[in-house]
PALUM-722373 format. One record per residue: x, y, z of N, C-alpha, C in turn. Coordinates in steps of 0.2 Angstrom, whole numbers, plus 5000, padded with zeros to 4 digits. Layout:
<recs>
XYZXYZXYZ
...
</recs>
This chain:
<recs>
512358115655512758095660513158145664
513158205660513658245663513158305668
512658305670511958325674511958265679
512258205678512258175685512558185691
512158175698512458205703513258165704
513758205704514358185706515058205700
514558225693514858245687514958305687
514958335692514958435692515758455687
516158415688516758415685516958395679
516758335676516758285672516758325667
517458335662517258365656517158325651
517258265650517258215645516958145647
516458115642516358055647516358015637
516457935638516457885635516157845633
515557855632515057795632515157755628
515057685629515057615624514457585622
514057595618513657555614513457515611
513257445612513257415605512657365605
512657325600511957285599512157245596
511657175598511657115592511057115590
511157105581510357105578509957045581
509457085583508957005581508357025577
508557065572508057095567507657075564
507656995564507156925561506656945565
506456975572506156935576505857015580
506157045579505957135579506057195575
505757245576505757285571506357355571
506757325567507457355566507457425566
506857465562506957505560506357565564
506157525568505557565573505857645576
506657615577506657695582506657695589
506257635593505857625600506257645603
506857665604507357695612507357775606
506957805611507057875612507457905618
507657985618507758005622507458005631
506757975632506457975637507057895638
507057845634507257805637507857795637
508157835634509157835637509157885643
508657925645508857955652508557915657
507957875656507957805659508457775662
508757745656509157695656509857725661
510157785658510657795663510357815671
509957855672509657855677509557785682
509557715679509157685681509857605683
510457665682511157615681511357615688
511857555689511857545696512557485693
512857495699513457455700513257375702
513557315702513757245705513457205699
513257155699513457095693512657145688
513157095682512557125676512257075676
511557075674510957045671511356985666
511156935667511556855662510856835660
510956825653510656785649509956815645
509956905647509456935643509856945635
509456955631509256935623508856895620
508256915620507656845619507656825612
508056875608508156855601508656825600
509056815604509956795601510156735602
510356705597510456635597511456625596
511456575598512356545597512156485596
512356475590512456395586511856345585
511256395586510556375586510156355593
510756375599510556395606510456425607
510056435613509856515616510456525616
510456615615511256665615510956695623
511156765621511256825627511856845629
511656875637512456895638512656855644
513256845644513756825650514356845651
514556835657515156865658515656795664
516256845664516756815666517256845670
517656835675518256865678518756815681
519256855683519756825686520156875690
520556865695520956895699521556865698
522256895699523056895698523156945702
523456935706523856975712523257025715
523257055715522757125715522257135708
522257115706521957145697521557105695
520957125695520557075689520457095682
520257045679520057065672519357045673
518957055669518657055667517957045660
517756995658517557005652516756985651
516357035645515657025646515656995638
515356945637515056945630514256915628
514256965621513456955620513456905613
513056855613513456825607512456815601
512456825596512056815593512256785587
512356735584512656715576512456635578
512356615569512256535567512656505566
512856465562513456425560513656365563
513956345562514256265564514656255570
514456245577514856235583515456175581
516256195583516756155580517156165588
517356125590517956115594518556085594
519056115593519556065594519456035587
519156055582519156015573518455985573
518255945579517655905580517055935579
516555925573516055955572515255965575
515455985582515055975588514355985585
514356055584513356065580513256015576
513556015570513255925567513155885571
513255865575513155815579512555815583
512455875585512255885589511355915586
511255935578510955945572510756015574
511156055577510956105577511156195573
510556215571510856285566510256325568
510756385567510556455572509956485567
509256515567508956555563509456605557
509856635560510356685558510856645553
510856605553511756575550511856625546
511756645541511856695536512256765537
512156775543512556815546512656825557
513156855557513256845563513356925568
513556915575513756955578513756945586
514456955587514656935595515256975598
514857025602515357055607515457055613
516257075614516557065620516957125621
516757145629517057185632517557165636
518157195637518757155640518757225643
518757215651519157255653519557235661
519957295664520457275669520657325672
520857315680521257385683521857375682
522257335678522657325678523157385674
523757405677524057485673524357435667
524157425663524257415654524557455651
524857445644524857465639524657445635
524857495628524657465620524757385620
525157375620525157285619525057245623
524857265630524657215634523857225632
523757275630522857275628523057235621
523157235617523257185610523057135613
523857095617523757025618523156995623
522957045626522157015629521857025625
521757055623521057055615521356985611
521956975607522356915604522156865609
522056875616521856785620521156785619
520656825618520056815617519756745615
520356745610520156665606519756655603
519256705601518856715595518856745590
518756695583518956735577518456715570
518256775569517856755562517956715556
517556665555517556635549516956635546
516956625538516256625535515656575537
515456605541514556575543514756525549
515456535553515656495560516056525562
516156535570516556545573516956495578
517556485577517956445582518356485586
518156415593518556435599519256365598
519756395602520256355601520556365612
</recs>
């Protein structure tokens, strides 16, 4: 990143990473992203809406998973949020045991994994980033996750 045209200056950069298993369904331990394809991949970056709904392995509540995202504007500022949701377990609304109902259960129940980027041009602090990660409104339980 820091050989990209316009980083002549850049002495620090931050990159975020991260992944949801779908390790039932390919091979975890293959190695398949080399160096050729992280200079690819930055190389091949670009600004405006992100790709919705790629993860061909990722399930939510025995749904198809992926990613999706979300925003919102308040005066000038938006926020922003992307999440990637892969996990099994029981869909519960409001108490009501929606997946039962619905007879649905993920490949994975046994284990999960679901991330969310939260960000904002918003000038923040420490506790204003808390309390927007605390609105997320999602929180782990054993083999489910509830939204409230």
């Amino acid at each position: 990143m820091l050989a990209l045209p316009g980083n002549e200056q850049v002495g620090s950069i931050n990159p975020l990473v991260a992944e949801t298993n779908d390790g039932y369904l390919n091979d975890t331990r293959g190695r398949h992203v080399g160096r050729a394809e992280v200079l690819q991949a930055i190389n091949n970056a670009r600004g405006g809406p992100v790709e919705e709904g790629a993860g061909t392995g990722t399930v939510a509540f025995g749904f198809k998973g992926g990613i999706g995202t979300a925003s919102r504007t308040a005066d000038r500022f938006t926020i922003g949020v992307l999440v990637q949701t892969n996990f099994g377990g029981d869909l519960t609304i409001n108490g009501a045991p929606v997946g039962r109902e619905l007879q649905q259960a993920g490949p994975n129940a046994g284990g999960s994994s679901c991330i969310l980027v939260i960000a904002t041009d918003a000038p923040v602090d420490a506790r204003n980033l808390r309390r927007m990660a605390a609105r997320s409104n999602v929180r782990p339980c054993p083999n489910r996750i509830v939204w409230r």
